[in-house]
PDBQT receptor file of N, H, CA, C and O in Angstrom, charges set to zero:
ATOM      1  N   UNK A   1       6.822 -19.391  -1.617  1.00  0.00    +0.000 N 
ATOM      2  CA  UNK A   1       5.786 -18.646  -2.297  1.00  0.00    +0.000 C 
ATOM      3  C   UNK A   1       6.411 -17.882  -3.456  1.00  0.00    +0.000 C 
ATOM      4  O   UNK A   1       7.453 -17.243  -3.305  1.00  0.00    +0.000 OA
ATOM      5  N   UNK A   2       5.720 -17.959  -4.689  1.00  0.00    +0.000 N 
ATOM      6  H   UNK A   2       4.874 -18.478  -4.811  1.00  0.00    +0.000 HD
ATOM      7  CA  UNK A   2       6.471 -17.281  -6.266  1.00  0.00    +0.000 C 
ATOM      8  C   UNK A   2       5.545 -16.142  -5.492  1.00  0.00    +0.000 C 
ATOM      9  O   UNK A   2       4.622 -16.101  -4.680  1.00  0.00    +0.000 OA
ATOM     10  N   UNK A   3       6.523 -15.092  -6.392  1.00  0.00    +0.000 N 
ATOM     11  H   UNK A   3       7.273 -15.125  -7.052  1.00  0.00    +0.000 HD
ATOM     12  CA  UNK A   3       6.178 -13.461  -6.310  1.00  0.00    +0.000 C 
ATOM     13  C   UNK A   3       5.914 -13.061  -7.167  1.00  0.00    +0.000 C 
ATOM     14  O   UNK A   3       6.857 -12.556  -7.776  1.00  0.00    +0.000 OA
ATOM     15  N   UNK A   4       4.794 -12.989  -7.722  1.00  0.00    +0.000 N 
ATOM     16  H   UNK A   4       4.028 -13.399  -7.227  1.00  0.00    +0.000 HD
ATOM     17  CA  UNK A   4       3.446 -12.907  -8.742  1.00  0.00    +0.000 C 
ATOM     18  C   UNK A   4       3.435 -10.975  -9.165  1.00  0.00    +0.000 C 
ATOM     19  O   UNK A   4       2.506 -10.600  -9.880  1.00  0.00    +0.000 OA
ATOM     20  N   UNK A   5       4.274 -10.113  -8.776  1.00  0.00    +0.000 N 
ATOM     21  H   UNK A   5       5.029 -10.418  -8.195  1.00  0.00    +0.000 HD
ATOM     22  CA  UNK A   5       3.385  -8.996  -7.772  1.00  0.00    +0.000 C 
ATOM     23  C   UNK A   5       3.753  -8.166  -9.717  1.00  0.00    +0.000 C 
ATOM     24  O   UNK A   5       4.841  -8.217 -10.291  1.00  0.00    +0.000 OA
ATOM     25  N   UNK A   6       2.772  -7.667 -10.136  1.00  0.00    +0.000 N 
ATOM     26  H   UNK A   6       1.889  -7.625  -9.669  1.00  0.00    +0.000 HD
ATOM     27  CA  UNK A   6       2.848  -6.852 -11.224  1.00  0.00    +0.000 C 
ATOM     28  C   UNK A   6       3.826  -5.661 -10.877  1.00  0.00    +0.000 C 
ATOM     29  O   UNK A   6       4.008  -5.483  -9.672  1.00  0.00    +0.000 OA
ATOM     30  N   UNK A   7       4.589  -4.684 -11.896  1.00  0.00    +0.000 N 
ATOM     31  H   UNK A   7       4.441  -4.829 -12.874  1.00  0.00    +0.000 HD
ATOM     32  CA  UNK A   7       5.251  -4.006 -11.419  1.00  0.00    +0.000 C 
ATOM     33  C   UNK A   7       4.800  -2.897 -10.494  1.00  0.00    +0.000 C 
ATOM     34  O   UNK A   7       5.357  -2.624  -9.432  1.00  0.00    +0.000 OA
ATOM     35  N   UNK A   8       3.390  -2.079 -11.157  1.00  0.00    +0.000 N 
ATOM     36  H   UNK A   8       2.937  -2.301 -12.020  1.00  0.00    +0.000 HD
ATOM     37  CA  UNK A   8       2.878  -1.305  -9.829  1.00  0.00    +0.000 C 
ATOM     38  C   UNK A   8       2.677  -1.720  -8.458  1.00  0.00    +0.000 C 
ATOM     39  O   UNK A   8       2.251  -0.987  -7.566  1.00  0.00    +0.000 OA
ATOM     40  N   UNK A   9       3.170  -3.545  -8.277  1.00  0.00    +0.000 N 
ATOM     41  H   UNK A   9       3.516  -4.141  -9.001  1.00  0.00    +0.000 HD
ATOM     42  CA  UNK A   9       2.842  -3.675  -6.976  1.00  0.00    +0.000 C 
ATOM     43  C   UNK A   9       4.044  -3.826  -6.356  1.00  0.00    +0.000 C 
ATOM     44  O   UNK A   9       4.025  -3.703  -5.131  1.00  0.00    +0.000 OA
ATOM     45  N   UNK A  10       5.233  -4.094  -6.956  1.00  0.00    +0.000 N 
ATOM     46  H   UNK A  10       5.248  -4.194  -7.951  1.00  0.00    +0.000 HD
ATOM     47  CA  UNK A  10       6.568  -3.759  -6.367  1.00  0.00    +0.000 C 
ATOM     48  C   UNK A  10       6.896  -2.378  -6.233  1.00  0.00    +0.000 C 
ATOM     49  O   UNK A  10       7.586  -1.960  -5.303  1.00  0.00    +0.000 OA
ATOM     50  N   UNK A  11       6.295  -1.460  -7.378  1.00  0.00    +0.000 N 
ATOM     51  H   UNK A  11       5.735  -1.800  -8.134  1.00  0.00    +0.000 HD
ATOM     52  CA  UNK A  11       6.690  -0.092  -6.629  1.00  0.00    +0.000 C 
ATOM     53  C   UNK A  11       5.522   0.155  -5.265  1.00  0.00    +0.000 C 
ATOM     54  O   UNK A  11       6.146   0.629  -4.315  1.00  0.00    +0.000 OA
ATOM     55  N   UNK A  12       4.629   0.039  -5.066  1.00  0.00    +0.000 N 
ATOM     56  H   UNK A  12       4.123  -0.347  -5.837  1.00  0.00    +0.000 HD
ATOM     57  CA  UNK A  12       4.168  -0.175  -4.284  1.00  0.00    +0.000 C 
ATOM     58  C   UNK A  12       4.642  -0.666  -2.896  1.00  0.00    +0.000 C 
ATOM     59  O   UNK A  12       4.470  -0.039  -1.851  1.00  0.00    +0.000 OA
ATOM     60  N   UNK A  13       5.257  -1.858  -3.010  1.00  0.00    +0.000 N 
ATOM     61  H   UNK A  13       5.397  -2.367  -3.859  1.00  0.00    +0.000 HD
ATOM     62  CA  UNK A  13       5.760  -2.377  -1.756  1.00  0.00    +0.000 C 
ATOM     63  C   UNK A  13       7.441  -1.618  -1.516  1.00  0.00    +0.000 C 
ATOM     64  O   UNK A  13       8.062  -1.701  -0.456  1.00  0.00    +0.000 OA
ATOM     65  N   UNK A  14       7.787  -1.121  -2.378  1.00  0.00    +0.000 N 
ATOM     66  H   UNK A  14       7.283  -1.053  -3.239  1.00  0.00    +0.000 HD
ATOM     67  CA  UNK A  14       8.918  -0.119  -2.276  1.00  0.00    +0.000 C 
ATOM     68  C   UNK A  14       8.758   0.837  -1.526  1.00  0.00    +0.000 C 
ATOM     69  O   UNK A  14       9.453   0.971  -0.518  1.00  0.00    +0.000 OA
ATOM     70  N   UNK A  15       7.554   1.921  -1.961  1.00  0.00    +0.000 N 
ATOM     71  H   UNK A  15       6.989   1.811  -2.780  1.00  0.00    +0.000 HD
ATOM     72  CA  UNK A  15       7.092   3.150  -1.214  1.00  0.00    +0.000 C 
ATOM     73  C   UNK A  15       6.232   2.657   0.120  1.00  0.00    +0.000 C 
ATOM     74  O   UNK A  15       5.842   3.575   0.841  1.00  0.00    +0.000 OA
ATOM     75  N   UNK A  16       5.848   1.106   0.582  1.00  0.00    +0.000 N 
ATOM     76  H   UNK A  16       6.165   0.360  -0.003  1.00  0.00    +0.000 HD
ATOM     77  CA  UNK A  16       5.363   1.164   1.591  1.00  0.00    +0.000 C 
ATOM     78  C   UNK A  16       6.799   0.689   3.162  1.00  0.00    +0.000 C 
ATOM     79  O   UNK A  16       6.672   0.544   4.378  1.00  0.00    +0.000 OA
ATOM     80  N   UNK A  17       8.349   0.582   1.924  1.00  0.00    +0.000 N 
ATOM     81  H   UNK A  17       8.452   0.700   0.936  1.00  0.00    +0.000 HD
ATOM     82  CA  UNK A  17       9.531  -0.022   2.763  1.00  0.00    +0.000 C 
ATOM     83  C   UNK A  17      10.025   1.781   3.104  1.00  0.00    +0.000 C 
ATOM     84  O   UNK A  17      10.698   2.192   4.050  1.00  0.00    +0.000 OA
ATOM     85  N   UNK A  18       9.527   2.423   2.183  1.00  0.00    +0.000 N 
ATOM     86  H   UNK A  18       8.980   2.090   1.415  1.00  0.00    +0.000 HD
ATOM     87  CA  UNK A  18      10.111   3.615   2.384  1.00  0.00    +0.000 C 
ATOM     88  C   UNK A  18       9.221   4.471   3.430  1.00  0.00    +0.000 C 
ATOM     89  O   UNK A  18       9.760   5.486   3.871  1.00  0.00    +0.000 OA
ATOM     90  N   UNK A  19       8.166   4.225   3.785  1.00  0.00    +0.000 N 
ATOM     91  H   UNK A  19       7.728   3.400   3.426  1.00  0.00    +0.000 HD
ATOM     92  CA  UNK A  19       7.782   5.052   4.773  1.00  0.00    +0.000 C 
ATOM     93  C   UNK A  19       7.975   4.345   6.254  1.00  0.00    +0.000 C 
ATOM     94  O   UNK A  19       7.521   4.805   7.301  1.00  0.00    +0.000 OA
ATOM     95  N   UNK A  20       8.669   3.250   6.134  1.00  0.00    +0.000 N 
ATOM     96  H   UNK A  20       9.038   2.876   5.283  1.00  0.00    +0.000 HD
ATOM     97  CA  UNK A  20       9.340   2.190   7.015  1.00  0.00    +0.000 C 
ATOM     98  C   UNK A  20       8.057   2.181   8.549  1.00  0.00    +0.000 C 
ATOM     99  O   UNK A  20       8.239   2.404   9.746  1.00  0.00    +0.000 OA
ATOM    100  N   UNK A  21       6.840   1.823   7.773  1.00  0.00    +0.000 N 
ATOM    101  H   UNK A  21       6.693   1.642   6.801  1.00  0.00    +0.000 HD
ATOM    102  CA  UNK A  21       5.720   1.440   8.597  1.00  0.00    +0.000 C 
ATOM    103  C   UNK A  21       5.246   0.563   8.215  1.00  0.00    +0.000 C 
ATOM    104  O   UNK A  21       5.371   0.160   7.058  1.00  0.00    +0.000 OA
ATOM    105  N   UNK A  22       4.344  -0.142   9.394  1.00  0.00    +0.000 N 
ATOM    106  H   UNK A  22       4.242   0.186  10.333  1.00  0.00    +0.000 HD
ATOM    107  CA  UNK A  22       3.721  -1.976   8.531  1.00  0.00    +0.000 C 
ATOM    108  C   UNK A  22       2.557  -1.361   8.152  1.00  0.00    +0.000 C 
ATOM    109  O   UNK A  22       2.260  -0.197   8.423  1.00  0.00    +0.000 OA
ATOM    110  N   UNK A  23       1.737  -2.333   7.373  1.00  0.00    +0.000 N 
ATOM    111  H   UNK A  23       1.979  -3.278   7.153  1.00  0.00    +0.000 HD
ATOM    112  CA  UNK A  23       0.728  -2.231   6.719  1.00  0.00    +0.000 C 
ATOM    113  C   UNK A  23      -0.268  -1.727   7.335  1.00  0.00    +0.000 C 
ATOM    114  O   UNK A  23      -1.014  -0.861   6.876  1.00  0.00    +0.000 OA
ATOM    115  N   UNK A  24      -0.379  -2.504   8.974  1.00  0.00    +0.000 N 
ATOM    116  H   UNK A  24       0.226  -3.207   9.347  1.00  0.00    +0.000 HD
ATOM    117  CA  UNK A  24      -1.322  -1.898   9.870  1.00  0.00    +0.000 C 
ATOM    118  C   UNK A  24      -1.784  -0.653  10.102  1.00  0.00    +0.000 C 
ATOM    119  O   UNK A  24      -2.933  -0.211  10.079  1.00  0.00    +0.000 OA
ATOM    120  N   UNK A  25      -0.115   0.167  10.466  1.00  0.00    +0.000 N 
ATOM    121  H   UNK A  25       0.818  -0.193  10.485  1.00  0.00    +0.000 HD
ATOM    122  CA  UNK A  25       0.349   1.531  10.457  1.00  0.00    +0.000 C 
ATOM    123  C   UNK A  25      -0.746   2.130   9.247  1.00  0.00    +0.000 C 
ATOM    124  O   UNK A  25      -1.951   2.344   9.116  1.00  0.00    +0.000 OA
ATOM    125  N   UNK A  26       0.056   2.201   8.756  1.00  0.00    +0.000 N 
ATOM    126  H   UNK A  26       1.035   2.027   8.862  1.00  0.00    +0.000 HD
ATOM    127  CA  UNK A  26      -0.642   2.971   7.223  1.00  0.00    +0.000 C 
ATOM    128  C   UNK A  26      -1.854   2.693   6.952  1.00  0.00    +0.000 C 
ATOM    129  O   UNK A  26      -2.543   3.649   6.595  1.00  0.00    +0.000 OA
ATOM    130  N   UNK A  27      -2.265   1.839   7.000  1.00  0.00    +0.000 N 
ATOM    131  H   UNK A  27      -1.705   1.063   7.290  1.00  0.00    +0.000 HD
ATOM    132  CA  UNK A  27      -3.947   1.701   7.196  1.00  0.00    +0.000 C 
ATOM    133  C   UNK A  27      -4.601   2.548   8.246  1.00  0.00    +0.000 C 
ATOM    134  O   UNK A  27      -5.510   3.316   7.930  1.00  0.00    +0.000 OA
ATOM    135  N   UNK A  28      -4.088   2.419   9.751  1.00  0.00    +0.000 N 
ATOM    136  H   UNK A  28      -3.349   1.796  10.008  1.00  0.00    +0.000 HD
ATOM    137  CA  UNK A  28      -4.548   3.377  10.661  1.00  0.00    +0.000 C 
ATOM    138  C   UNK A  28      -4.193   5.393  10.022  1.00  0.00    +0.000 C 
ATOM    139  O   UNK A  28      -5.070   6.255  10.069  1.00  0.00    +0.000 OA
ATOM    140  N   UNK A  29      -2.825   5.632   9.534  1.00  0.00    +0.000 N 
ATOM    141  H   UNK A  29      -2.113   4.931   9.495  1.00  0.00    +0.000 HD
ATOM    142  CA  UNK A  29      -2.654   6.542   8.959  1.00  0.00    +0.000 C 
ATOM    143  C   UNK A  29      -4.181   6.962   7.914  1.00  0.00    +0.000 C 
ATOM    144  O   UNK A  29      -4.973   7.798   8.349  1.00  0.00    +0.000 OA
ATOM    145  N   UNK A  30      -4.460   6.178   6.363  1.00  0.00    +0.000 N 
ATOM    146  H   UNK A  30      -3.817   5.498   6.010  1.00  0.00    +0.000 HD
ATOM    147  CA  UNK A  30      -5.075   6.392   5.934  1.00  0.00    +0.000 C 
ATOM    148  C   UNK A  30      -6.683   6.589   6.375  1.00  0.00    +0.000 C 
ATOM    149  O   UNK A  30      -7.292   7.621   6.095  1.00  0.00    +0.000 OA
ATOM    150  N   UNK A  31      -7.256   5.534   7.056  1.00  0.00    +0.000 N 
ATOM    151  H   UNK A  31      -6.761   4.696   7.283  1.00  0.00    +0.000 HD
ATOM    152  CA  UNK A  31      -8.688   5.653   7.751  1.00  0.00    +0.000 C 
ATOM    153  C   UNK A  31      -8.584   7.050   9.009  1.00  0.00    +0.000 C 
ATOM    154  O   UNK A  31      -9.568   7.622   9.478  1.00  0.00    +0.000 OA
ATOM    155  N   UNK A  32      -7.174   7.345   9.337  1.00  0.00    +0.000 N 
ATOM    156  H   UNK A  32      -6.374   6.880   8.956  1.00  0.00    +0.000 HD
ATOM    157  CA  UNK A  32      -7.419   8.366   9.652  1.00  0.00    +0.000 C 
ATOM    158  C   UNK A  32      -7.032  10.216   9.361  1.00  0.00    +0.000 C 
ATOM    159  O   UNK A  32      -6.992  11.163  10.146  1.00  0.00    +0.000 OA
ATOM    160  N   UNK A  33      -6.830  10.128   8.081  1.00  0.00    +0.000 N 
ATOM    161  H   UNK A  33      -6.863   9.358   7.443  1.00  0.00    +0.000 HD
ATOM    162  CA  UNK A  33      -5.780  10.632   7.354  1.00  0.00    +0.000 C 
ATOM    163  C   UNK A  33      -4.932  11.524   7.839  1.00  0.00    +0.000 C 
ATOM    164  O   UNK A  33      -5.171  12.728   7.738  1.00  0.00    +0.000 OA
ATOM    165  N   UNK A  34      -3.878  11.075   8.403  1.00  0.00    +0.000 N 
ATOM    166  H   UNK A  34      -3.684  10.097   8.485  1.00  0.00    +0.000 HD
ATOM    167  CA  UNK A  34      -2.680  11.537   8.812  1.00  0.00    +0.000 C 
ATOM    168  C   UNK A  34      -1.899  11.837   8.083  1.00  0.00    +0.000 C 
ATOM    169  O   UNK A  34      -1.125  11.004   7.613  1.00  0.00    +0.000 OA
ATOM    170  N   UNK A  35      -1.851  13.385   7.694  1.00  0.00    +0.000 N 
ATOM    171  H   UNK A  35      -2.480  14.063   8.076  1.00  0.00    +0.000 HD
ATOM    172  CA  UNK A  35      -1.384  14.117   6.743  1.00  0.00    +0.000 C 
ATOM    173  C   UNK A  35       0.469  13.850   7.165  1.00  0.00    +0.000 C 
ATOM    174  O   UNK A  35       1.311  13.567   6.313  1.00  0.00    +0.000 OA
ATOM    175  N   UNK A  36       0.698  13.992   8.346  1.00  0.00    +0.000 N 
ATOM    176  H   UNK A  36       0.014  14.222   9.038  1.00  0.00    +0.000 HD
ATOM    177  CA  UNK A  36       2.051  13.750   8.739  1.00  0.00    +0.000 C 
ATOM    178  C   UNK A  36       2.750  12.665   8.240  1.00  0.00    +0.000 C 
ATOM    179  O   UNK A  36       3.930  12.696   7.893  1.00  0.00    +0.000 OA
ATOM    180  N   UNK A  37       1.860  11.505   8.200  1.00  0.00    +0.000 N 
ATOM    181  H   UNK A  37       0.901  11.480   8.482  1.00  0.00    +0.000 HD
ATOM    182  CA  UNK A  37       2.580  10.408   7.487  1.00  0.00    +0.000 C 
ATOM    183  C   UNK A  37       2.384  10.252   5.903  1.00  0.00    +0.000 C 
ATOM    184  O   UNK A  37       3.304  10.063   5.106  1.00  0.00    +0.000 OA
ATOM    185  N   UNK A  38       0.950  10.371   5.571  1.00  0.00    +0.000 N 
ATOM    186  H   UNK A  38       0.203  10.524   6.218  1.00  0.00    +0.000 HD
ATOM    187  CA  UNK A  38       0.658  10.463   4.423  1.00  0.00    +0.000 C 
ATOM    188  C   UNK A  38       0.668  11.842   3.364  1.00  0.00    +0.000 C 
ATOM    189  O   UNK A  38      -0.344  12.369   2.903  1.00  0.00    +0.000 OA
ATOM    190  N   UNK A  39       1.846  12.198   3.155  1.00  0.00    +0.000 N 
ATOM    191  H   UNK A  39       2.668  11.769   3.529  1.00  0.00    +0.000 HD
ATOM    192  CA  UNK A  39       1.367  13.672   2.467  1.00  0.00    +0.000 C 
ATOM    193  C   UNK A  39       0.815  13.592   0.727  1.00  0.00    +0.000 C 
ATOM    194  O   UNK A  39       1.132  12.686  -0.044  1.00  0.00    +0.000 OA
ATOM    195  N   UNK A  40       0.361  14.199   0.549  1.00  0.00    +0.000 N 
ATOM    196  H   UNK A  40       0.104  14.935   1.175  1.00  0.00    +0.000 HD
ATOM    197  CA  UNK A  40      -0.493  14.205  -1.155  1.00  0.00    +0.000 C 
ATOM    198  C   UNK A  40       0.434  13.823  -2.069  1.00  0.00    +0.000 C 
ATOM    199  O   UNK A  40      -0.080  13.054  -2.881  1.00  0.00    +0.000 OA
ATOM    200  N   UNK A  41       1.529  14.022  -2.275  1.00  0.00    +0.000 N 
ATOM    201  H   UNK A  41       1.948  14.646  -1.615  1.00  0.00    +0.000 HD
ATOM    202  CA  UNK A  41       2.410  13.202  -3.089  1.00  0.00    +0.000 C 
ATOM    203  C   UNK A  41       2.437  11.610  -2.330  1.00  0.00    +0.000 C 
ATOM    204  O   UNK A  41       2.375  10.896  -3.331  1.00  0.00    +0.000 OA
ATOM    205  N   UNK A  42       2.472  11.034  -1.604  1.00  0.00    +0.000 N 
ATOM    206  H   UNK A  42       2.522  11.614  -0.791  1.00  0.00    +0.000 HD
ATOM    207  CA  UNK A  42       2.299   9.598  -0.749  1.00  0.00    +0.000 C 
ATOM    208  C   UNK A  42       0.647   9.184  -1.254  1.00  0.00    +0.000 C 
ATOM    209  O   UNK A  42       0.368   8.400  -2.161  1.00  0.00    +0.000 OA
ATOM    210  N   UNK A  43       0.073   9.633  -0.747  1.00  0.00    +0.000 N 
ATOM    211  H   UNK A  43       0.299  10.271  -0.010  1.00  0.00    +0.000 HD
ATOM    212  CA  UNK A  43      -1.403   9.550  -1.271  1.00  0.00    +0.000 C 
ATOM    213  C   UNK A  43      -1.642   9.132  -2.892  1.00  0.00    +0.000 C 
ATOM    214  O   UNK A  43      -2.387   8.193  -3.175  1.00  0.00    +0.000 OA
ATOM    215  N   UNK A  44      -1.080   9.761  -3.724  1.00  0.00    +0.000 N 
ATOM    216  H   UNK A  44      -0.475  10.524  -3.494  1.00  0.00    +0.000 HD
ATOM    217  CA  UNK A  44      -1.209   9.847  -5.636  1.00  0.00    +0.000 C 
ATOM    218  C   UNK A  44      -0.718   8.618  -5.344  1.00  0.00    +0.000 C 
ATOM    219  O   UNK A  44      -1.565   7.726  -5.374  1.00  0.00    +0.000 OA
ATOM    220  N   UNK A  45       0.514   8.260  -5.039  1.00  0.00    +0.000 N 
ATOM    221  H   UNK A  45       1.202   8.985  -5.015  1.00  0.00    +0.000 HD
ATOM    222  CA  UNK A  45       1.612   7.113  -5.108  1.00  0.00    +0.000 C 
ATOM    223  C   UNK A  45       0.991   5.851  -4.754  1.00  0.00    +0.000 C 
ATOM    224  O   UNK A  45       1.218   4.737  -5.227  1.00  0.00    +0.000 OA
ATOM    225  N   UNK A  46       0.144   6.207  -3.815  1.00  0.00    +0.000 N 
ATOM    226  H   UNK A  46      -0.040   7.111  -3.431  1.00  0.00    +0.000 HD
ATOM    227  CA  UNK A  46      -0.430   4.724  -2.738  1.00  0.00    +0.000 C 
ATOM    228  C   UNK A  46      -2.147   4.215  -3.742  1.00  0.00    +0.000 C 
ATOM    229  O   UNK A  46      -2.696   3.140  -3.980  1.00  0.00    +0.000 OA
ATOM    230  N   UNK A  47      -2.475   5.752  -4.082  1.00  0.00    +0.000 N 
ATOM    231  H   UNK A  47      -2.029   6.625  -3.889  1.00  0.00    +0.000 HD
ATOM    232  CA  UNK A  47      -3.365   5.738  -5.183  1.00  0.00    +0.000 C 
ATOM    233  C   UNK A  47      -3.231   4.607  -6.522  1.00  0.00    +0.000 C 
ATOM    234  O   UNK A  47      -3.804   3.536  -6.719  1.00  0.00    +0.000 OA
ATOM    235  N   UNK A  48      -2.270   5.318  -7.278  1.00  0.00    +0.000 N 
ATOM    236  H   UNK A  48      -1.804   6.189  -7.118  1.00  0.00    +0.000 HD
ATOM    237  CA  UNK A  48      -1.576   4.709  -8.581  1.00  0.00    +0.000 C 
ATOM    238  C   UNK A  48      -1.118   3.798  -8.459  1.00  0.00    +0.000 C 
ATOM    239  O   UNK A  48      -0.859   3.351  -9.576  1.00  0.00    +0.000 OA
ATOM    240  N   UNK A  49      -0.664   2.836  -7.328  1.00  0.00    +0.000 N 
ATOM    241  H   UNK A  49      -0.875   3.199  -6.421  1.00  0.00    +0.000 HD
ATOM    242  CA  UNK A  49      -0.146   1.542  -7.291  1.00  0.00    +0.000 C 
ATOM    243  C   UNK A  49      -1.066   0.628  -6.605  1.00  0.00    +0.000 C 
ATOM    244  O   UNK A  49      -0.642  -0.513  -6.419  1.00  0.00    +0.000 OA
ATOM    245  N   UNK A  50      -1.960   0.844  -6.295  1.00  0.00    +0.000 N 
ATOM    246  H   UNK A  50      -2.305   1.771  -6.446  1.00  0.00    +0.000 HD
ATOM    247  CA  UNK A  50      -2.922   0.050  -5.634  1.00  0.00    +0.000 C 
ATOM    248  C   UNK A  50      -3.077  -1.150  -6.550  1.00  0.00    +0.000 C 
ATOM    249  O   UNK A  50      -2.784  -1.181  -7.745  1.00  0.00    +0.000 OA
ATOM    250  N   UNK A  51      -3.616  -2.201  -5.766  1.00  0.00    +0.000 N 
ATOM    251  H   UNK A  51      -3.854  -2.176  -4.795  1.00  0.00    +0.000 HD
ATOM    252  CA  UNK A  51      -3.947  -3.321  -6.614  1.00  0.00    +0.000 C 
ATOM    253  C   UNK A  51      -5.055  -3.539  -7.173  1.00  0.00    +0.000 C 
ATOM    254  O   UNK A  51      -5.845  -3.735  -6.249  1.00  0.00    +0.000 OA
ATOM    255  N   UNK A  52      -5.633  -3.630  -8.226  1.00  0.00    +0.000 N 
ATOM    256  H   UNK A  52      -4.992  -3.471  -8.977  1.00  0.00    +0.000 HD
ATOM    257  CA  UNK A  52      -7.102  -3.766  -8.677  1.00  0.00    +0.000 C 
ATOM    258  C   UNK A  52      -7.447  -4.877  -8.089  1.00  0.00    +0.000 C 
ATOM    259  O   UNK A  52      -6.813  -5.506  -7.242  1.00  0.00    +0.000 OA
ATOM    260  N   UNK A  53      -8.783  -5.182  -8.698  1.00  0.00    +0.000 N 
ATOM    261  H   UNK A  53      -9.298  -4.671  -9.386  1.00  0.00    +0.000 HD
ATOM    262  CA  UNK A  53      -9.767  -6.464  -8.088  1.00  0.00    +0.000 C 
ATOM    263  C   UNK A  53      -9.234  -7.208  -8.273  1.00  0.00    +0.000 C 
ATOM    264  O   UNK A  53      -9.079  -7.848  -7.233  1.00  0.00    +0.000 OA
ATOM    265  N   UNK A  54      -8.672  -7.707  -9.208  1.00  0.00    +0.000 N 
ATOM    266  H   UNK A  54      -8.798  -7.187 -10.053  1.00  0.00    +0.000 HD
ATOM    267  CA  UNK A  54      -8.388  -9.353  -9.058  1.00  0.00    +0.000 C 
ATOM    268  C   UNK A  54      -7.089  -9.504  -8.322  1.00  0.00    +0.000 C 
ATOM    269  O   UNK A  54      -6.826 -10.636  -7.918  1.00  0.00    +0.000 OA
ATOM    270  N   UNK A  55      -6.340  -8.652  -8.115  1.00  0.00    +0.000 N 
ATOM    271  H   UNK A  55      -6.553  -7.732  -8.444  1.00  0.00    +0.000 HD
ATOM    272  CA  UNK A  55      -5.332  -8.546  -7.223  1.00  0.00    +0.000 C 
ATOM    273  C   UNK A  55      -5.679  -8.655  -5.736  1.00  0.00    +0.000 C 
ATOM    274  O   UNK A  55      -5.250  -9.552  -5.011  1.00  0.00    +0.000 OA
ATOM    275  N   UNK A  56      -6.532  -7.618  -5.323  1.00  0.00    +0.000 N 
ATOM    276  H   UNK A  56      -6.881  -6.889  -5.912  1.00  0.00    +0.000 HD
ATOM    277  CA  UNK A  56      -6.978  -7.760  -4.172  1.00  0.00    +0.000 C 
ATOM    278  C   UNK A  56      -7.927  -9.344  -4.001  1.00  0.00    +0.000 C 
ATOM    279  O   UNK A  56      -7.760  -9.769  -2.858  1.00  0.00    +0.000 OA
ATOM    280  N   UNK A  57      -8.699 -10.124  -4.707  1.00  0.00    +0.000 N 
ATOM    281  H   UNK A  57      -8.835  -9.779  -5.635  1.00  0.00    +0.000 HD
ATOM    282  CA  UNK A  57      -9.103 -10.818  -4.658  1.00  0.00    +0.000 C 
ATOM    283  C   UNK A  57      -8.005 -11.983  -3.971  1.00  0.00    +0.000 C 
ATOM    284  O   UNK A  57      -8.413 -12.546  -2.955  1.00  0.00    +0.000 OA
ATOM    285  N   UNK A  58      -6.677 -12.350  -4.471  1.00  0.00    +0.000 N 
ATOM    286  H   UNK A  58      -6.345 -11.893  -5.296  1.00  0.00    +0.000 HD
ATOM    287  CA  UNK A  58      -6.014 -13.240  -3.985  1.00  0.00    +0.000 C 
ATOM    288  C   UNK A  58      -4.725 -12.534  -3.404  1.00  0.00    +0.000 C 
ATOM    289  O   UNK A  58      -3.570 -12.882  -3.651  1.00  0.00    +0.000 OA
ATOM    290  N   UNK A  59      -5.181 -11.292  -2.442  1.00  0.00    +0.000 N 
ATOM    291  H   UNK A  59      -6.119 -11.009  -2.241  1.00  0.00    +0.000 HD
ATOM    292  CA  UNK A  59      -3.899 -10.941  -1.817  1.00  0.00    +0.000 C 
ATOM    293  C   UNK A  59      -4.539 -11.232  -0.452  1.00  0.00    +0.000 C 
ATOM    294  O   UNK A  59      -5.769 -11.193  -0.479  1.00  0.00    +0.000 OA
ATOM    295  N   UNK A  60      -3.903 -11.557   0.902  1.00  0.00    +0.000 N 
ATOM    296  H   UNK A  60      -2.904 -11.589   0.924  1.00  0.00    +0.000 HD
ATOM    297  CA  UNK A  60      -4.261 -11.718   1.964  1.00  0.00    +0.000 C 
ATOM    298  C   UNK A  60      -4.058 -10.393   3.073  1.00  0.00    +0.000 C 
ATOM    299  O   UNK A  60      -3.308 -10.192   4.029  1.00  0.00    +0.000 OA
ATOM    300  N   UNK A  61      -5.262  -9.535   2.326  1.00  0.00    +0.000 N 
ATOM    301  H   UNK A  61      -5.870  -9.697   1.550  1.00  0.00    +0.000 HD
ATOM    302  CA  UNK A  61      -5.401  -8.175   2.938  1.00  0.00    +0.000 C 
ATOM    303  C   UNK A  61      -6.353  -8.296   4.300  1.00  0.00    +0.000 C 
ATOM    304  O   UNK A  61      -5.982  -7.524   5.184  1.00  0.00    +0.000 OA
ATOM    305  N   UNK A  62      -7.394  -9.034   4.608  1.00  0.00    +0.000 N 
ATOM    306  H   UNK A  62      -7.696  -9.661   3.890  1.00  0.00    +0.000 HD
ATOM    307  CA  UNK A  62      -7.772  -8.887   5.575  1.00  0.00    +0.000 C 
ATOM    308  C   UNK A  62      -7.246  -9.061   6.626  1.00  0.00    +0.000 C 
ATOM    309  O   UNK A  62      -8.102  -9.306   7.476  1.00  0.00    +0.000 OA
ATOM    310  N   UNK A  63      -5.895  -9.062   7.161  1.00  0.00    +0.000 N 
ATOM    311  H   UNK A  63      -5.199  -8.863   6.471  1.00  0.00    +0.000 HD
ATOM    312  CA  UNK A  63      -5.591  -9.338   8.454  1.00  0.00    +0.000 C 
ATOM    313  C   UNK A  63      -4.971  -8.193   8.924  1.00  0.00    +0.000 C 
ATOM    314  O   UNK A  63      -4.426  -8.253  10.026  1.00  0.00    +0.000 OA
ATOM    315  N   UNK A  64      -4.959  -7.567   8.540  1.00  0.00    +0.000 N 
ATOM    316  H   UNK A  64      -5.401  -7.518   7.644  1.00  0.00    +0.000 HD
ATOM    317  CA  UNK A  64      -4.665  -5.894   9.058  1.00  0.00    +0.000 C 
ATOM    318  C   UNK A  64      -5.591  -5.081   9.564  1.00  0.00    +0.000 C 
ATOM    319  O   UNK A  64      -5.291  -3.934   9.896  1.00  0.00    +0.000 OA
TER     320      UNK A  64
């Protein structure tokens, strides 16, 4: 698989190696906002690197 990922989405997958939780994790963190894991500087970060639509369109996010 080529690695397509724009640069906000490598920093992205950087800050999600650095809170050394899977995707699942952090999803349960965010839907439940767990300030402990997620603090407001993590939040801006997870904010600002998110993937827009057409990103999310061909990323394989639903299995989390």
């Amino acid at each position: 698989m080529i690695n397509t990922l724009r640069p906000a989405g490598v920093y992205l997958a950087i800050l999600l190696g650095h809170l050394k939780k899977d995707a699942g994790d952090v999803k349960r963190a965010l839907l439940s906002m767990d300030e402990g894991l997620l603090t407001p500087e993590c939040l801006k970060q997870l904010i600002d690197f998110a993937p827009d639509d057409d990103e999310v369109r061909v990323l394989p996010i639903d299995r989390y």
